[in-house]
C-alpha positions as CSV (number, residue, x, y, z in Angstrom):
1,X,68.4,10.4,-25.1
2,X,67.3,10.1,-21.3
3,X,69.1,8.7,-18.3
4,X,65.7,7.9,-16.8
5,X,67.5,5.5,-14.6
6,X,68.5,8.6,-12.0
7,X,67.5,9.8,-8.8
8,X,63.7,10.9,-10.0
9,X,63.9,13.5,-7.6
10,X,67.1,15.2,-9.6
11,X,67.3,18.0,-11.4
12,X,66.2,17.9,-14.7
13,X,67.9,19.1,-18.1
14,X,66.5,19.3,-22.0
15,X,68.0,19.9,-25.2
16,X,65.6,20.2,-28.2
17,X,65.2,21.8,-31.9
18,X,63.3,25.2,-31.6
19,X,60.6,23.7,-34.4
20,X,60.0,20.4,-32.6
21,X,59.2,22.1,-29.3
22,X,56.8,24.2,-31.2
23,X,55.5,21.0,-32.3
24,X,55.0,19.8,-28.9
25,X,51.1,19.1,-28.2
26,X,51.4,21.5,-25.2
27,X,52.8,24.1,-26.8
28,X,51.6,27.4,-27.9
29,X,52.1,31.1,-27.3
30,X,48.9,30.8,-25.1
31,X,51.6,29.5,-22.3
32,X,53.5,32.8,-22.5
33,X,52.6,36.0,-20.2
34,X,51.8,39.2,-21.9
35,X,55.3,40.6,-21.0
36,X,56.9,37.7,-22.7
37,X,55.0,38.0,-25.5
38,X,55.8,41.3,-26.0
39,X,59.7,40.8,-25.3
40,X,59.5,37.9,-28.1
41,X,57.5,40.4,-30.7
42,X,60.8,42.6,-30.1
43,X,63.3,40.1,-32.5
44,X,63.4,41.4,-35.9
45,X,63.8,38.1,-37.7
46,X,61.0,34.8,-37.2
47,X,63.8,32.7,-36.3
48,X,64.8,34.5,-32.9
49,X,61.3,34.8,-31.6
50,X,60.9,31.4,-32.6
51,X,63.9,30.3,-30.4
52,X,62.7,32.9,-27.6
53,X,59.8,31.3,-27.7
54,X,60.6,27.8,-27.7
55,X,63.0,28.3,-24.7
56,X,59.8,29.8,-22.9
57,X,57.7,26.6,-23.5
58,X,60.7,23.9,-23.2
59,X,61.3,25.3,-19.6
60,X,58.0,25.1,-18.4
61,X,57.7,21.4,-19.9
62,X,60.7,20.6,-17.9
63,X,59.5,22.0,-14.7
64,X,56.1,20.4,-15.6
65,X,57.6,16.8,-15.6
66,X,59.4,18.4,-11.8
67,X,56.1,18.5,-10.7
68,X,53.9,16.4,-12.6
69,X,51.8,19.5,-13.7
70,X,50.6,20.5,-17.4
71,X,52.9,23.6,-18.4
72,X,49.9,26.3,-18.9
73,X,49.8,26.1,-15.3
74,X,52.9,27.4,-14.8
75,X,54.0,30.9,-14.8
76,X,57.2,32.1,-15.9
77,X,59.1,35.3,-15.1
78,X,62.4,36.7,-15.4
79,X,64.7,39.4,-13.1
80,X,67.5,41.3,-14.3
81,X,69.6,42.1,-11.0
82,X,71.6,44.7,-12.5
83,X,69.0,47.0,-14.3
84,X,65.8,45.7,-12.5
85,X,63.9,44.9,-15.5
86,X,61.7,42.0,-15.9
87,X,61.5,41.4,-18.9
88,X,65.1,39.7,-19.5
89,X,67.3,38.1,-16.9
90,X,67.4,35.0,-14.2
91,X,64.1,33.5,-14.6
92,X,61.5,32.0,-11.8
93,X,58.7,30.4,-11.1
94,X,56.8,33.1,-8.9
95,X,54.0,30.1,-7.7
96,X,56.4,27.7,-7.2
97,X,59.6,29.2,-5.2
98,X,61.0,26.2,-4.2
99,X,61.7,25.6,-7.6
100,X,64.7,26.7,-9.8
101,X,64.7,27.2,-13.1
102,X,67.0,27.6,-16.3
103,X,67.0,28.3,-20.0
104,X,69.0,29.1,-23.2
105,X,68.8,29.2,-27.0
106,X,70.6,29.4,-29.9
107,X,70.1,29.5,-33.5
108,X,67.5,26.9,-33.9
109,X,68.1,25.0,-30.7
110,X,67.2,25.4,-27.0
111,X,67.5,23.9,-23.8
112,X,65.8,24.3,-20.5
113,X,66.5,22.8,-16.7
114,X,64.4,22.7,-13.6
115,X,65.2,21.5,-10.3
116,X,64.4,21.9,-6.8
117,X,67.9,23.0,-6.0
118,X,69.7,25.9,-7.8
119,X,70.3,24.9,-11.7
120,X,72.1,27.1,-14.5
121,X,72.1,25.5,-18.0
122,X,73.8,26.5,-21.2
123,X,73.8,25.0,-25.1
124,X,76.0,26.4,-28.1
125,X,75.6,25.6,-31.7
126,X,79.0,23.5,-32.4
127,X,79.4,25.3,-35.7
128,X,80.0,28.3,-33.8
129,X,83.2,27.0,-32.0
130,X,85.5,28.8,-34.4
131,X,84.2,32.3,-33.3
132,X,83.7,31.7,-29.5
133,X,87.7,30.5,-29.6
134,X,88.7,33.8,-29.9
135,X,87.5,34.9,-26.8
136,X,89.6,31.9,-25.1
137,X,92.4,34.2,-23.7
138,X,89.8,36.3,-21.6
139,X,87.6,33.5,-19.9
140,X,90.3,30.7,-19.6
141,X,92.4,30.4,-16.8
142,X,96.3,29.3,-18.2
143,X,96.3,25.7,-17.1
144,X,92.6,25.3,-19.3
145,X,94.2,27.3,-22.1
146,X,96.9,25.3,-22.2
147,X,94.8,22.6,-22.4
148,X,92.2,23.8,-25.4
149,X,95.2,24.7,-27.1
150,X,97.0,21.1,-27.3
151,X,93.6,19.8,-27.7
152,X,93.5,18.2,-31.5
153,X,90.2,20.3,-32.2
154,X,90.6,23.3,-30.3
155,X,87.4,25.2,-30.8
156,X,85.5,21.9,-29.9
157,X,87.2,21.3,-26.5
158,X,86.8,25.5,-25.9
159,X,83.3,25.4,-26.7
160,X,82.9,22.5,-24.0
161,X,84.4,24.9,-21.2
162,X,82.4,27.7,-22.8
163,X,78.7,26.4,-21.8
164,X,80.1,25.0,-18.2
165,X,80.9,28.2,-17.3
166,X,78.3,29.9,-19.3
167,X,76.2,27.4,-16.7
168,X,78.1,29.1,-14.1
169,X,77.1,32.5,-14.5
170,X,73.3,31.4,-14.7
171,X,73.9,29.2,-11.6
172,X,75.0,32.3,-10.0
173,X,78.4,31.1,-9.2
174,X,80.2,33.3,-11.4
175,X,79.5,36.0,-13.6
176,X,81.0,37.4,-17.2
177,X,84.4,38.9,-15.3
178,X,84.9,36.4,-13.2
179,X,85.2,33.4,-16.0
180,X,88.9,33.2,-16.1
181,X,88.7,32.7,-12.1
182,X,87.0,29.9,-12.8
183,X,89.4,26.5,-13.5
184,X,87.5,23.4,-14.9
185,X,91.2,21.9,-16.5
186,X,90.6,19.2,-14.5
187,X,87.2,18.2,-16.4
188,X,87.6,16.0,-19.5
189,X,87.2,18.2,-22.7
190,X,85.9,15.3,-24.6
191,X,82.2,14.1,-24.2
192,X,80.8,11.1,-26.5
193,X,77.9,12.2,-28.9
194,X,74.7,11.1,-27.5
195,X,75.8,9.9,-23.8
196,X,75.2,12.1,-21.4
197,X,79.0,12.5,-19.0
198,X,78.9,13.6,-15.0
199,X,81.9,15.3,-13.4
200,X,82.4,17.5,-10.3
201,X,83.6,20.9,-10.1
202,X,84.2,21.5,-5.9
203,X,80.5,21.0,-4.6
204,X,78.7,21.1,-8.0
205,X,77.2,18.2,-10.1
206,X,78.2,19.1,-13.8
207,X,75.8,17.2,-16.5
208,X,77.5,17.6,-20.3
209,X,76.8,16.0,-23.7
210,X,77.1,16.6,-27.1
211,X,73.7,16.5,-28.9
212,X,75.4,15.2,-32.4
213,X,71.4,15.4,-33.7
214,X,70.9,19.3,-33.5
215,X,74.9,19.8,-33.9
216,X,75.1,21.4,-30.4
217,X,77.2,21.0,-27.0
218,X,75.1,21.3,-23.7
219,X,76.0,21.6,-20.0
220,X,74.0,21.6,-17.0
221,X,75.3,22.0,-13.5
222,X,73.6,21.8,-10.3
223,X,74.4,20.7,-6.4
224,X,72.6,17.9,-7.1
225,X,73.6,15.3,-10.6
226,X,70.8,16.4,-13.3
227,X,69.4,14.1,-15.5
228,X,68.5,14.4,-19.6
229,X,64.7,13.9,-20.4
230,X,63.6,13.7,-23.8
231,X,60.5,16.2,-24.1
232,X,59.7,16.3,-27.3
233,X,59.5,13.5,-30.3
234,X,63.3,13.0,-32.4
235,X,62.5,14.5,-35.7
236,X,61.0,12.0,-38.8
């Protein structure tokens, strides 16, 4: 799924299964620092440092395509604001400043974005929309919870405002307390499987779709529209 079409200078976003982008020719934990390899020998079970992992290597391939550069020569690091510690938190590209990067992962899928212009991306496993729906009441505003609520599938259309804002907060434009501040109802709740759907949000670009092939909802948002790129092969 691309939408190669776009503004090649835009903002670039990535959805992916955790195995496949281990199975990516470029991939390998040769591409991770030493403090990232010791943050991913931290998860007790395979399948988190494998995600950890693959989010590592996924954002570096999407800010390799950025700047038309292999991703071992890119390094990546991270910066917690509130405890200092670099081993967790926004992450950056220390050679390449000008450059913005994001990431997240979930059981068995990740996603990644890189842009020259601040980017925050999000993905959730849509099997998990049940559980994240009981946390509606505290990051909904009323007007978006009346909204979910009316919605025929509920937990779908809450997990849809769910990674925009979760988006948010890695954008930097909001932050865990500030969620229910934040009023998307006038965003469509629905997104078409496999077609990538552009909205606006005040002065922000918002990029979502439903990846029906790994079962997961995405959103990227950035001041400038993103665009999907494929980076690794679809599954056999």
């Amino acid at each position: 799924m691309t939408s190669e079409d776009q503004d090649p200078h835009a903002p670039l976003a990535a959805v992916a299964a955790s195995a496949d982008v281990l199975r990516h020719p470029e991939a390998g934990e040769h591409l991770l620092t030493p403090l990232e390899r010791e943050r991913a020998a931290r998860f007790r079970h395979d399948s988190g440092r494998a995600d950890y992992t693959a989010a590592h290597i996924l954002v570096r391939l999407c800010a390799g395509r950025l700047l038309g550069v292999p991703a071992a020569a890119l390094t990546l690091a991270q910066n917690c604001p509130d405890c200092g510690k670099a081993d967790h938190g926004r992450p950056y590209l220390p050679d390449h400043p000008d450059v913005h990067v994001s990431l997240s992962h979930t059981n068995g899928v990740v996603a990644a974005a890189a842009g020259h212009r601040p980017i925050g991306v999000d993905v959730e496993l849509t099997a998990r929309s049940g559980a994240l729906l009981d946390v509606a009441g505290r990051v909904l505003g009323a007007a978006e919870l009346r909204l979910v609520e009316a919605h025929p599938e509920p937990g779908t259309a809450f997990l849809r405002q769910w990674v925009r804002k979760e988006s948010l907060i890695k954008l930097g434009r909001t932050s865990l307390d500030g969620l229910a501040a934040v009023d998307l109802s006038a965003l469509p709740l629905d997104v078409p499987a496999g077609r990538p759907l552009l909205s606006r949000y005040q002065d922000l670009h918002l990029l979502d779709w439903t990846d029906a092939a790994h079962g997961a909802a995405v959103s990227a948002v950035s001041t400038a529209a993103p665009r999907v790129v494929l980076l690794t092969p679809p599954a056999a």
